[in-house]
N, C-alpha and C positions, 0 to 999 in steps of 0.2 A: 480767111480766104484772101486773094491777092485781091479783089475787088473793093475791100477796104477805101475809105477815104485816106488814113494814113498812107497808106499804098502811094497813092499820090501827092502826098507832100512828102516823103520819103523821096520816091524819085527825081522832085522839082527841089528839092535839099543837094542832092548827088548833081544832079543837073547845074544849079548855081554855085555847085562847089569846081566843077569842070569847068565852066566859066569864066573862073577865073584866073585860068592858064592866059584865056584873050586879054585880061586887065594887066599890063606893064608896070612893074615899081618903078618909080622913078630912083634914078639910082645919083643922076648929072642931069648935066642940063643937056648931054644928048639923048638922057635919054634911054641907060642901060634894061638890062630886064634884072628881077628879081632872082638871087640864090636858088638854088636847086631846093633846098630846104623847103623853104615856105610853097612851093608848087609838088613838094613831094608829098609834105603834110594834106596839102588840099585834097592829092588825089587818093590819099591812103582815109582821108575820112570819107570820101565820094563812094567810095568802094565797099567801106564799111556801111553807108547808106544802103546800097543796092544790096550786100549780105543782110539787111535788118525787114528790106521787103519779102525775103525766103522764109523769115523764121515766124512765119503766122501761126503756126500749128502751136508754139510755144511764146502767148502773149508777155507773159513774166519775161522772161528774156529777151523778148524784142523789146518790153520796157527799159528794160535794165543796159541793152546794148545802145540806145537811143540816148538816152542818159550820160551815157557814154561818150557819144556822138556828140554832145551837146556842149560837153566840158572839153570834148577835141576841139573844137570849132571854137569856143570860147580861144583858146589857147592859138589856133590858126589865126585871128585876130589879132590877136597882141604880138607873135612873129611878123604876121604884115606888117602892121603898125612900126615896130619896130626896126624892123627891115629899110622901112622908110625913111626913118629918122637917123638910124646910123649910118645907111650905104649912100645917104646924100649927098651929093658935093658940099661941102663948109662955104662956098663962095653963092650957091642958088637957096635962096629964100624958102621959108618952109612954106609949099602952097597947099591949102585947107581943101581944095578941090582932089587934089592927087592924093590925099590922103584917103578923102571918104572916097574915092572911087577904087580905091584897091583894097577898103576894107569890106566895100558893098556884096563882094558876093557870098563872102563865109556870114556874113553877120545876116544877109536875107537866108542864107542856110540855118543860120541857127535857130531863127523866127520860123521856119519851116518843120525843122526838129520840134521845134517846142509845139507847134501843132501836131505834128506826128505821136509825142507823146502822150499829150489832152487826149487824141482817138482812141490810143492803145489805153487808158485808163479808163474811158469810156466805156469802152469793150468790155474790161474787165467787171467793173461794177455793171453791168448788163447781164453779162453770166453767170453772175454770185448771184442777183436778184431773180434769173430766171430757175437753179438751181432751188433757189426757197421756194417755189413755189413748188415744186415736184413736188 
């Protein structure tokens, strides 16, 4: 059912992943925004989130797409990160603040996912065990 708890870390996953359209790479020291890339990826796993809250009727699958979600989002990470360290100006110093602050919202998405998936396993070994007793 959509009532789920995953239900709601699913959504605040998709949520922090949207978020981080607001979070700017630093590109220069004025200051540019991030590639198309790395805000296309954010929104194409966001999206994926919101499709993994439909697929309640089929826990295995919303396992398995979440999983999914998880190694995207890993990979969203290392394109920020990334992003940041190459598209920098050569003359502005690398600052430790503008890194984790453009990494913060996929990586609290992934911590979200990875709760999503604890529920959806939950769930599962809930209904193998209520099955045994039938």
């Amino acid at each position: 059912m959509i009532q789920r708890k995953q239900t709601v870390f699913l959504a605040l996953a998709a949520a922090a992943l949207l978020a981080s359209f607001l979070v700017p790479i630093e590109v220069s020291a004025a200051g540019g925004q991030a590639p198309a890339v790395t805000s296309g990826l954010c929104a194409l796993i966001a999206v994926g989130g919101i499709y993994a809250i439909f697929q309640y009727a089929d826990r295995a699958r919303q396992r398995s797409l979440v999983l999914g979600l998880q190694y995207a989002t890993l990979m969203a990470i290392l394109v920020v990160l990334g992003a940041q360290y190459v598209l920098r100006d050569a003359s502005v110093a690398i600052d430790p603040a503008a890194w984790a602050q453009a990494a913060a919202p996929p990586a609290l998405a992934y911590v979200l996912f990875l709760l999503a998936r604890k529920s959806i396993e939950h769930d599962i070994a809930l209904v193998r065990s209520m099955d045994r007793l039938r």
